[in-house]
Every structure is written in C-alpha cells, then in structure tokens.
N, C-alpha and C positions, 0 to 999 in steps of 0.2 A: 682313633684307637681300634687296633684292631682284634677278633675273636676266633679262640681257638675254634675249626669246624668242628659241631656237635654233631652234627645230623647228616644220615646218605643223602646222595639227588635222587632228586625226584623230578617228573615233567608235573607236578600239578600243584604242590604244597611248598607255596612259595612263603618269604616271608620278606620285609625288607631290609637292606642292607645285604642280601646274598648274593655271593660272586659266583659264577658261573662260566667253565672257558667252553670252547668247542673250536672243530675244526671248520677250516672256511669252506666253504660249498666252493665250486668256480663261477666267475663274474657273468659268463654268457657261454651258449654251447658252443662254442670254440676255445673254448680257454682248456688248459692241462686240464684232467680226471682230476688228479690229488693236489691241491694245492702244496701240501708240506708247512701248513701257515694255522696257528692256532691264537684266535683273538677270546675278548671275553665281553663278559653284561654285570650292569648292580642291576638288582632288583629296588627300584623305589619306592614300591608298592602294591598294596591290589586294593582293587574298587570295581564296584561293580559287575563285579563276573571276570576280569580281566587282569591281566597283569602288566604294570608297567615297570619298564627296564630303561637303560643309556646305558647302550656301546662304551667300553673303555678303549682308551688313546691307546693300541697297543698291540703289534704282533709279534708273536714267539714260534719259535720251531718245534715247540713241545708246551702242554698245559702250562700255564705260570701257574705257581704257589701262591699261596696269602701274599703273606708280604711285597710280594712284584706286581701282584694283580691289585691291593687295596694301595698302592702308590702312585697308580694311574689317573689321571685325568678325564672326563669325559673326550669320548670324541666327535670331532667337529666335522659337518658336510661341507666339503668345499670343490668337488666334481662337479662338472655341468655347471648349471647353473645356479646351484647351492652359494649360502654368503654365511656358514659357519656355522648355521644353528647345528645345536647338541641332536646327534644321532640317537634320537629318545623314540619310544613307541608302543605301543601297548599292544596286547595278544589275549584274543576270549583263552580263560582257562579250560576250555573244553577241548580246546584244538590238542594237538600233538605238539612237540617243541619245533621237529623240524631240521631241527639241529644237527649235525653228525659229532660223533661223540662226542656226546652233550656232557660235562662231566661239573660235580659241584666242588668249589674251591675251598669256601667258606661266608663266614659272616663281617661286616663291618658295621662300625652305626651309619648313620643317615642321614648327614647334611640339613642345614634348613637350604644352602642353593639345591639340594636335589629332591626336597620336598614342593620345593615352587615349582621345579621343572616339570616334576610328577602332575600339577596343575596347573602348568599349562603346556602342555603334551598331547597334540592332536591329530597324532598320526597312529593308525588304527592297522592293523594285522596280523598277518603270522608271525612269532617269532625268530624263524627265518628270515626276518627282513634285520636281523641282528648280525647275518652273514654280508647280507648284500652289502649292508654298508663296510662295516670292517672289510670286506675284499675288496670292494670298487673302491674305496679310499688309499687303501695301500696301493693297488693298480693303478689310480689314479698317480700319487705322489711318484713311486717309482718302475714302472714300466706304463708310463703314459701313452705312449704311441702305438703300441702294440693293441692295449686294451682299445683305443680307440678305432682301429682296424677290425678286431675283431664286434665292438657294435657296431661298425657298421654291415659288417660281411652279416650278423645277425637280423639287425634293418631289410636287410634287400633279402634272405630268405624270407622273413615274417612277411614282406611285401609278394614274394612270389606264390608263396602258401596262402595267403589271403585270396588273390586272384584268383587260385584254381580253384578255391573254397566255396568263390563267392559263384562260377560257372557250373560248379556241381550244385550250388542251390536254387539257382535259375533254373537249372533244369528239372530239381525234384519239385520246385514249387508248382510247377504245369502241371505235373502228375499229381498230386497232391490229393488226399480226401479224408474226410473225417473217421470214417473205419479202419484208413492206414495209419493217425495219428495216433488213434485209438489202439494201436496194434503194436506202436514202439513203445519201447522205453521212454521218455521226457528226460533231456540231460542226462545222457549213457555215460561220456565219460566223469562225470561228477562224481561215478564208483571212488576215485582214487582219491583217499582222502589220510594226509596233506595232498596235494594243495587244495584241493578244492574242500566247501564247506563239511559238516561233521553229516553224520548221517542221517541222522533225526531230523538235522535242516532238509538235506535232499530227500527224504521223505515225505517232508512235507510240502515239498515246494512240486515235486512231481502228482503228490493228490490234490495241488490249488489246480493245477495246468490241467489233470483230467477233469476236474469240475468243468472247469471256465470251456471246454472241447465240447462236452457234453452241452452245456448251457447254450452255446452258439450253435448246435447242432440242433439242436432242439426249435431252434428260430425258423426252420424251414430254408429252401434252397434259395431263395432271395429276400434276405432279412433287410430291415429296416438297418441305415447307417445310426442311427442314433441307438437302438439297443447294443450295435455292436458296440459301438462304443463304449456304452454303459459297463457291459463284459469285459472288457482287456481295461479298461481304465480300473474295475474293479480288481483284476487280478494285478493288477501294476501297483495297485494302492494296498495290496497283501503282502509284495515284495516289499515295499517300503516299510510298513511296521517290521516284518518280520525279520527281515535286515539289522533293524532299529535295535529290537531286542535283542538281538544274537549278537552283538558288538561291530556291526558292520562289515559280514563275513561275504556281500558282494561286489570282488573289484575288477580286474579288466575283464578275465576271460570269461567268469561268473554273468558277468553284463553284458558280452556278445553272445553269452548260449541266452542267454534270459530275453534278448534283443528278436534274435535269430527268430526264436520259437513263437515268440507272440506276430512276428512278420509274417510266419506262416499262417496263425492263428487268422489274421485280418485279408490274406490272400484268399484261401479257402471260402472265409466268410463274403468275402466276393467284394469288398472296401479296403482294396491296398493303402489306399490315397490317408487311412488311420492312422495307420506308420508313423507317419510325419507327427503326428499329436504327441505320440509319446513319451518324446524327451520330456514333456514340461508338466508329465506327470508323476514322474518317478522321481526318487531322491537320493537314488545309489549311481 
C-alpha cells in the first residue's frame, strides 16, 4: 500500500519505505555525459549512522511517480560475475547522496523480505553506488558489448596511468625527506569530497600521518626496524578503528593513497622491506 508524498527530499532525513529516483551517472569515462536514463531506491532503513537502500528493477526516461516507482521489484546483479543478489547497500549519513538529481518520489511500507534484506546487507558505501548498479545493469542487459569495450578501453588507461604513477614515485621516493613530508599536504586530493571521505575524516587522518612523521623522525637517522614498526603499525591500527567508526569510508583509491604514504613513511625511515607487513595489519 501505498503513501501520499508528505515530506520534500532531502540528502540526510531518511526514513523507511522512501522512494527516491535520480538520474544515472555514466557506467565508465567513456560512456555518453547524459545518460537520458532515470532509475530509483527504497530506503529500508537507517541503523547506525547509515542508511540502507535496494536499487529498484527499473529505468525511465523521466522520474517515475509513486505508483510506477512503488510497483517495482528489487533489482538484481547479474553483470560480471554477480548471481542475482538484490542490488542493496548502505551509505554513512554524513556523506552527500552523490546522486544527480537526486529527487524524493514518496513513501511505501516496508516489506518483512526488505527488512531481512536490510540485515543482511553487507555492502557498505556511497550512495552512488545506487547509480552504478542501475546503469551497469541496464548496460549490461542491453548494450552489452559496447559497455564491455568501453571497460576495457577504461582497464588499459587505469593500467597505463598506474605505470606512469608508480615511475613518478620511484623517483620522488629517492628524493624523499622528512621536512618535505612535513611541508605537503598528506592526501591532497582527498579535498574533493564525494568521493572521497567527509572532511573531519580527512582531518583527521592527515594529523594521524603528521604524528606518525614526527614520531619516526624523532628515531634519529637510522632507527631501530622494530620501533619502526611499532609506528606504521600503530598508524595502520588508527585507520582500522577509524574506518570502523565512520562506516567504512576506506575503499580502493582511499587505500592506495593510505598505502602509498606509509611506503613512503618506511622508505625514508630507511626499512622499505616494512611494506611487505602491512597487509596483514590493516582491515580496510
């Protein structure tokens, strides 16, 4: 059954059973500017700081109405290597939607299947990942081929941009010193937020990293491998709570600047061979 809309949109005061449409973002940077393509979301719930949503089965050339939009289906991931599960996800409410015109439909009730799904719903990010699906799924279903040309044409840039990436860090890491670390920004382009995390996060993630610079600088010009240790393990185990709290706001690119900067951290400190430890400290 469904409810007349009471209430304007909003990006923050959700409630559940809210329908929600927006337009699609495009699938990869090669795809059109303007899709022309407009899907939507129920809200399930909110818990814990975050909101969870499921993709409706559904695109239109213009917002749907109540009625068109509360007779949809969940939709299902079946690109790649998806086997159907419900296109569900949860978003920190602090974030921004993300969305392009992001506009509110109305209200529905709320399923007991879309209260189970709400618990068990383990995919964690921006609400723009409410795009991605809806567009790569259509993309998928019909202009298959196309879309798969353009990831790959997107593959071999992200491959060729990694390479020059990684020859321009070889070479800053030579030069490298603690009063120049001291002298950048930590995470410059992190400014832009979406996508990257809110600000308060990158706040505070850039005064863990001057610490932890400081701390290591402090060891003298050839430090013991076990303090260092102690230091980047310690800052890696601050990303991990800190991550934990904020709803899990670090994923790929969040994790090679985070990656990047502590490689530097264990270069300088004169123990590359740290690096390697890493992984199996961290939980993002």
């Amino acid at each position: 059954m469904t409810k007349k809309p009471q209430r304007p949109p909003t990006d923050s005061d959700y409630a559940p059973g809210d329908i929600y449409s927006f337009r699609t973002s495009p699938a990869t940077p090669f795809s059109t500017k303007d899709t022309g393509r407009y899907a939507a979301i129920k809200v399930l719930g909110v818990k814990d700081g975050s909101v969870y949503y499921v993709v409706l089965d559904g695109v239109f050339d213009r917002h749907p109405d109540l009625p068109l939009a509360s007779a949809l289906d969940w939709l299902r991931r079946s690109r790649f290597s998806h086997r159907g599960d419900p296109a569900c996800g949860a978003a920190y409410l602090g974030w921004e939607s993300g969305l392009e015109d992001f506009h509110y439909v109305g209200t529905v009730d709320v399923s007991k299947e879309d209260a189970e799904l709400m618990s068990a719903c383990q995919s964690f990010g921006p609400l723009s990942g409410a795009s991605r699906d809806a567009e790569g799924e259509w993309r998928w279903r019909n202009d298959r081929a196309s879309y798969q040309d353009e990831i790959a044409r997107a593959r071999r840039a992200r491959e060729q941009r990694r390479a020059a990436e990684r020859e321009r860090h070889d070479k800053r890491l030579k030069e490298l010193t603690w009063e120049k670390l001291l002298e950048e920004k930590a995470l410059s382009r992190w400014d832009e937020h979406p996508p990257f995390p809110s600000p308060d996060f990158v706040g505070a993630a850039r005064d863990r990293f001057r610490a932890a610079i400081l701390e290591l600088q402090a060891l003298g010009p050839k430090p013991k491998k076990s303090k260092v240790r102690a230091a980047l393990k310690s800052c890696v185990e601050w990303f991990n709570a800190k991550d934990a709290i904020s709803g899990g706001v670090i994923e790929t690119e969040e994790r090679e600047d985070i990656l990047s900067l502590l490689e530097e951290l264990a270069v300088v400190a004169g123990h590359p061979s740290l690096v390697d430890e890493i992984d199996a400290w961290r939980k993002w």
